[in-house]
N, C-alpha and C positions, 0 to 999 in steps of 0.2 A: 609728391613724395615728401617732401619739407611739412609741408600741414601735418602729413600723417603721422610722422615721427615727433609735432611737436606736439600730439594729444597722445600719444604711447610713450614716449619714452619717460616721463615722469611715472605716469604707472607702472613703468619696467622698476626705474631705479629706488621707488619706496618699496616695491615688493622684494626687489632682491637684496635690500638691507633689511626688510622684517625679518626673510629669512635665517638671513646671516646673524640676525640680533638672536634671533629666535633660539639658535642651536647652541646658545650657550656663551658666547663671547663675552659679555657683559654680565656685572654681577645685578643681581632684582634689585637689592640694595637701592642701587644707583638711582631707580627711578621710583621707590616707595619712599625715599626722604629729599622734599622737596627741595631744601637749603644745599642739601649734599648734591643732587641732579643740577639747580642752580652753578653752581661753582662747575659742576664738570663743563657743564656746557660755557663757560666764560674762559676755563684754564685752554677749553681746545678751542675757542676764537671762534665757535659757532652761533653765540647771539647772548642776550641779555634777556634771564628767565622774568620777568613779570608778576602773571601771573600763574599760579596752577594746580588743578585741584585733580583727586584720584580716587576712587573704592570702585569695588566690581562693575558698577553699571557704569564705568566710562572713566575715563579722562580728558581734561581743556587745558588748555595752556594757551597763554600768549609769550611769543618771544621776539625783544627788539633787535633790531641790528641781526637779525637773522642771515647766516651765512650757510649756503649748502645745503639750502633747507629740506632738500629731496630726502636727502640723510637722514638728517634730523628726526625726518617725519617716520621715515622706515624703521631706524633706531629705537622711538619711541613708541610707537606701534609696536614692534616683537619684543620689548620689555614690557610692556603692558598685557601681552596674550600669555608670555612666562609668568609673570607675578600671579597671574589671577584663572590661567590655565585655559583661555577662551579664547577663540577667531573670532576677528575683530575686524570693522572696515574703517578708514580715515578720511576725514572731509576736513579743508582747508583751506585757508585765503592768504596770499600775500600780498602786503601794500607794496603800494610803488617805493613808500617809505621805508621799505624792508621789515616790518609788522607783518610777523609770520599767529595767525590763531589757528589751534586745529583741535579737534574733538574727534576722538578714536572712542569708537560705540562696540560694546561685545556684538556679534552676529548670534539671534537666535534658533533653534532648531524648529524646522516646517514642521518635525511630528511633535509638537505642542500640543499635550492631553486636556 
């Protein structure tokens, strides 16, 4: 049971902050200017933005000292499908170091002409 909750329950908790980012809580703002998204994420003690780049076809980011990163990832993910209006999936690595990188990809439609 332990195993199983500890491959689900990350998937549970990004999705259910995509969601919650998604319906509006957050202004687009936040996550279309990087300096400005940088500072939010230090003022709330969730990590140290690095790197990070953004336009329709994706978003990367590295962040150090990454805390809560589940959040993080959810948070960032549903401000990135509001900004640019698109379901999106997320892949990501943490170091042992706490070296959070992830890359949120637009999802394309099967009926592609």
């Amino acid at each position: 049971m332990g195993k199983k909750l500890g491959v689900i329950l990350p998937v549970v908790v990004i999705e259910t902050q995509r969601r919650f980012t998604r319906s509006g809580f957050y202004n687009i703002e936040e996550i279309t200017d990087g300096e400005r998204w940088r500072n939010q994420l230090i003022l709330r003690g969730m990590g140290n933005l690095k790197e990070y780049e953004i336009s329709p076809k994706g978003l990367r980011f590295r962040l150090d000292n990454a805390c809560m990163h589940l959040l993080v990832l959810g948070m960032v993910q549903g401000l990135y499908e509001r900004a640019f209006e698109k379901e999106s999936s997320v892949q990501w690595e943490l170091s042992e170091e706490g070296v959070l990188q992830a890359e949120i990809s637009p999802l394309f439609s099967k009926f592609l002409i």
